[in-house]
N, C-alpha and C positions, 0 to 999 in steps of 0.2 A: 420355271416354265410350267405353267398350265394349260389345261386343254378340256372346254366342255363336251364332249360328244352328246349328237339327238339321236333319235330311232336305233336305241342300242335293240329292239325285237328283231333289226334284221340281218341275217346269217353272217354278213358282213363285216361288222362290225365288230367282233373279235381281233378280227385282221388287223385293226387300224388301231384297235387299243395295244394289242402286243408291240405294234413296231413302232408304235410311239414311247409304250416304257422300256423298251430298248435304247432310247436316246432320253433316257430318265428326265420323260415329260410325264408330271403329275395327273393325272385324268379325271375328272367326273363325266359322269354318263344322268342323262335325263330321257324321262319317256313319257309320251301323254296316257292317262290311266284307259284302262280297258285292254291290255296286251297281258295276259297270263304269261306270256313264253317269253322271256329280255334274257338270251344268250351274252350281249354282251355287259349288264350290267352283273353276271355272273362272274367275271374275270377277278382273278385274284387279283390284279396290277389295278384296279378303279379303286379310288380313295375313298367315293360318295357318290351314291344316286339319289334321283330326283324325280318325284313323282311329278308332271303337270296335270294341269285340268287341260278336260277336253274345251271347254268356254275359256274362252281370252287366252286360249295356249300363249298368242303372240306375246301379250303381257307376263306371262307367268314366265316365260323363258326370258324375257331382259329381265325382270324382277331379280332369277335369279342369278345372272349374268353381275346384276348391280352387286349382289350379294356375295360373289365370289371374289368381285374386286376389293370389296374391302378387307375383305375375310385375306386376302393371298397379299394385298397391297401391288396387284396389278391387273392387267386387264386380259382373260383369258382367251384363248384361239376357240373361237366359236367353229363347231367342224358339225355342219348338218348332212347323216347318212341316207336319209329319207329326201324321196324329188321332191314333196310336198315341203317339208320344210326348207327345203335351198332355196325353192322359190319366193316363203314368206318371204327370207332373209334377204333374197335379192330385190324383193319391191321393199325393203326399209332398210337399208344397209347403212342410209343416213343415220336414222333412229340408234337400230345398235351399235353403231360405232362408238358411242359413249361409252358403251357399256362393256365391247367384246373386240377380236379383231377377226376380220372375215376378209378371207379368200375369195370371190365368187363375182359371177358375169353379171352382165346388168341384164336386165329383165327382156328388153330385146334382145338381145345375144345370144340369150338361153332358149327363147320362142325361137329363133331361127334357126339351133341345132336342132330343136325337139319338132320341128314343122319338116317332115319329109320331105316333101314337094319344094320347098325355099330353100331346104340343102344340097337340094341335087341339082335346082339352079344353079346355086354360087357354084358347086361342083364342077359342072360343066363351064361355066364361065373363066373358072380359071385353070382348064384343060385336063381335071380331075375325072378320070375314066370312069362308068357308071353305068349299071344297065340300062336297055332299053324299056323304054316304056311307054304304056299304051293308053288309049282315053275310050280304046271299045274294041270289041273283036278280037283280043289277044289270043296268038297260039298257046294252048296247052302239051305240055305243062306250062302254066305262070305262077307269081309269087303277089296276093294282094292282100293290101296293108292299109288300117287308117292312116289319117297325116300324122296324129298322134296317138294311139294305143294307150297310152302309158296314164293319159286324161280322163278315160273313162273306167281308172281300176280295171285294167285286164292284163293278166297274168305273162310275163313273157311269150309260154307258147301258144297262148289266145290273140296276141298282138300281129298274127299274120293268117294267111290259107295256101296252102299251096297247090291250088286247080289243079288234076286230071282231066278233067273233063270240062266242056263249055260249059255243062247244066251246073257244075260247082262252081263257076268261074260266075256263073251269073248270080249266083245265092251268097258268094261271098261280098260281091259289091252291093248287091240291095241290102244285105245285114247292117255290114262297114259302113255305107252313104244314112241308114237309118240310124245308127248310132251316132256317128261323126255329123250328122246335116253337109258335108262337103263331099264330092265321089271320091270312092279310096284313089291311093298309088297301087296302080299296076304294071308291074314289070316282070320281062322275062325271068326264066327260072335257072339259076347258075348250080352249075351241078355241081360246081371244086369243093373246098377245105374252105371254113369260117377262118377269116382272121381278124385280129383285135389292134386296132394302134388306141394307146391310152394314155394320157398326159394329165399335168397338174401344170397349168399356164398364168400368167400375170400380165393382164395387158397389153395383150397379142404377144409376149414369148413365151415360150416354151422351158419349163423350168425343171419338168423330169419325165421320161417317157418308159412306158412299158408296153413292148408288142407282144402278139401271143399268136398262136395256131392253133384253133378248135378240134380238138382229135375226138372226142365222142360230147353225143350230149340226151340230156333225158326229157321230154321222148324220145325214141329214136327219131319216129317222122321227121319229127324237127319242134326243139325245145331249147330252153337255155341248157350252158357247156355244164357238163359233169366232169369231162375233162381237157385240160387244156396245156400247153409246152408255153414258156417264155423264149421266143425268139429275136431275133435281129433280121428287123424290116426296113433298113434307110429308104426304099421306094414312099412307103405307106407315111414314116417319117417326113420326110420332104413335102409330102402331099396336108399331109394335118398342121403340116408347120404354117402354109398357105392360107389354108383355112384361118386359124387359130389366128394369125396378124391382118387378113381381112377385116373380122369382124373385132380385133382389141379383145380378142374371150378373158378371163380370167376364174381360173379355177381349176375343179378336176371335169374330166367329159374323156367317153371313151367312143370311138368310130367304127363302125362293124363296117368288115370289107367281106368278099366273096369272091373266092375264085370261079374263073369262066370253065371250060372245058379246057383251052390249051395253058390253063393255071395263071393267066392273067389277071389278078385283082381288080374288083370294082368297089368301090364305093355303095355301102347298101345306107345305112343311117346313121345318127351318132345318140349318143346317151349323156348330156350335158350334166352329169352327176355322180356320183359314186356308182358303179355300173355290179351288175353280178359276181361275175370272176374276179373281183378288184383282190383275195386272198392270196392271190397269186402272187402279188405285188409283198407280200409276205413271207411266202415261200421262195421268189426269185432274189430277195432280199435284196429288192426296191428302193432306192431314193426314195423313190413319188411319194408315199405318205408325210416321212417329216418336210419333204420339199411345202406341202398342201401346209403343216402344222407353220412351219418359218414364216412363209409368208404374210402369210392368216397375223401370227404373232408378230411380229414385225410391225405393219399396220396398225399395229396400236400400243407397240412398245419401243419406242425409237430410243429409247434411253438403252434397252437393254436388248437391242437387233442381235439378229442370231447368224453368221454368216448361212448362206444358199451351198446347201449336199450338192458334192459333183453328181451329175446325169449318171447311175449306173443300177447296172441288173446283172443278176447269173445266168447267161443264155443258156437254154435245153432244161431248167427246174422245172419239173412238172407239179399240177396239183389238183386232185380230185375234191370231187365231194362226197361224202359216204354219207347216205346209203344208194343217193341217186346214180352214182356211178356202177352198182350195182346190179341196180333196177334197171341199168341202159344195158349192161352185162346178157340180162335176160331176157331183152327186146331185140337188141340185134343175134342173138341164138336164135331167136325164137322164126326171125325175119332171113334167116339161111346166111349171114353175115358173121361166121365163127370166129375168122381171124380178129375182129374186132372185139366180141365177146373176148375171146380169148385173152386179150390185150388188158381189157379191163379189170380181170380176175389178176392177171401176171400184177399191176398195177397196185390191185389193192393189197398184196402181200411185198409189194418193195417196198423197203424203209428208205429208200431215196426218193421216192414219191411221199408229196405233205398233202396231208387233209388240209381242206378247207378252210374247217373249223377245231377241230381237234387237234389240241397239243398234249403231250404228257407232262410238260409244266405248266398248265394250267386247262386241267379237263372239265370245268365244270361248265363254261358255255359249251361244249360239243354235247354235253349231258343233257343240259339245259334245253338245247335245241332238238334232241332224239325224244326226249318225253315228250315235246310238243308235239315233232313228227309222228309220236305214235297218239296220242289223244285225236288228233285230226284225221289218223288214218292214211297219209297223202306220204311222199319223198321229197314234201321241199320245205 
């Protein structure tokens, strides 16, 4: 069993190599040149990296795809970590299939989860709770957001604003409409607890799920999780199962929900890809990765099909990221919010809470990724 991974620069990616050589799946890792920082081609468990060019990446990655089939004498599980490359992969999935075996939506499927505004249609359509939203005049507090963020390189906690005031409320739509050319989504501001439903699906089923509750995250304001619990959500479950056989999805994609004030979940967007917190799925000791590897291999090794991991997770594993979880330590201190400071500090000294990215059997991408953090200056 082999397994190529892409975008091993992102934090991510660790994750997905460990808990695949755990089911002693062979790994190479490739990355297009211009990335100093590749925490996961650091992993002691990767066989081979690979450099691509930034021109004809798409070629250079079947190229090497070709290369590995002959090399292994079979056709490897192509696993891309990067949105940008699932995307290639899903507008040529014909193409690579010669070459590799892939997991992933078709190209419509994936627009429709990554299109805010067309998932909170279907949403609503099929009696999927969601907040309210507005086309002008919203009460403040509100919550506004491109249709998709994620398209013009903006950072998690650049991908949203969350108005106080009307005069912000009006500066965050003329920025969002001047970047996006479409007027953003705006919707009421839910005060509850982030929650996560996250799957690895095959042609509208559902083939492994991981839910989670956002307990702190860096910025405080509001940024991605620093830290987050694996829980048991059959509500949120039921609801992604919907979705996910609607639209035939196949792949990984994760669903960000929000609680209201009386802690009733909505629907905020979903992440048709390997999502931030996916590490968790590592620490809650996840199906969902080799589910994402099976399938992927399968598809294009029917001689040598791998039966499908039952559906499971260790509810209540927690998992931070160090140092951000930190740096949220000293935002909510700083913001009169001690119990949660508090929490975070409690946090980083339990050995039943897992990093991220840091393992003590295999420390060199958490190394790998702290040098970068500190060259850059930044916590992510």
């Amino acid at each position: 069993m082999i397994a190529l991974i892409t975008d091993v620069h992102y934090r991510m990616a660790p994750a997905l190599i460990r808990a695949l050589a755990k089911r002693k799946v062979r790994i190479y890792t490739c990355e297009k040149s211009g990335f100093p920082c590749l925490p996961g081609a650091r992993s002691r468990f990767v066989s081979g990296h690979f450099t691509l060019p930034e021109e004809n990446c798409s070629d250079a990655l079947f190229a090497l795809a070709e290369r590995l089939k002959k090399q292994e004498g079979c056709k490897p599980a192509l696993l891309p970590v990067g949105a940008a490359t699932l995307q290639m992969l899903a507008r040529e999935q014909s193409r690579f299939s010669e070459a590799a075996g892939l997991c992933l939506g078709a190209p419509d499927a994936i627009e429709r989860f990554n299109d805010k505004s067309a998932l909170l249609r279907l949403a609503r359509r099929l009696e999927i709770p969601t907040p309210e939203s507005y086309e002008e005049n919203p009460p403040v507090p509100c919550v506004i957001k491109p249709v998709c963020g994620e398209k013009f390189g903006l950072r998690a906690a650049e991908r949203y604003v969350v108005a106080q005031t009307p005069e912000e409320a009006d500066r965050a739509v003329e920025r969002f409409s001047a970047l996006d050319g479409r007027p953003p989504v705006i919707q009421e501001y839910l005060p509850g607890d982030g929650l996560g439903c996250s799957v690895v699906a095959e042609n509208g089923k559902i083939l492994s799920h991981l839910c989670h509750r956002r307990l702190r995250e860096y910025p405080v304001s509001g940024g991605p999780s620093s830290c987050c619990r694996a829980e048991e959500q059959p509500t949120l479950l039921a609801w992604v199962a919907l979705l996910i056989r609607e639209t035939g999805f196949s792949g990984p994609a994760m669903f960000e929900f929000k609680e209201d004030a009386a802690g009733a979940p909505r629907l905020l967007e979903c992440n048709p890809r390997i999502w931030g917190s996916f590490p968790l799925a590592e620490a809650a000791e996840s199906t969902l990765p080799f589910a994402w590897f099976a399938a992927a291999w399968n598809s294009c090794n029917p001689q040598l099909a791998l039966p499908l991991p039952a559906d499971t997770f260790v509810a209540g594993r927690k998992m931070t990221f160090f140092p951000s979880d930190l740096m949220a330590a000293a935002g909510y201190l700083k913001s009169g919010r001690g119990r949660k400071a508090g929490a975070a500090l409690g946090d980083l000294f339990n050995p039943a809470v897992r990093d991220g990215v840091f393992r003590w059997s295999d420390p060199r991408p958490a190394l790998t990724y702290y040098a970068g953090l500190f060259r850059r200056g930044g916590s992510r």
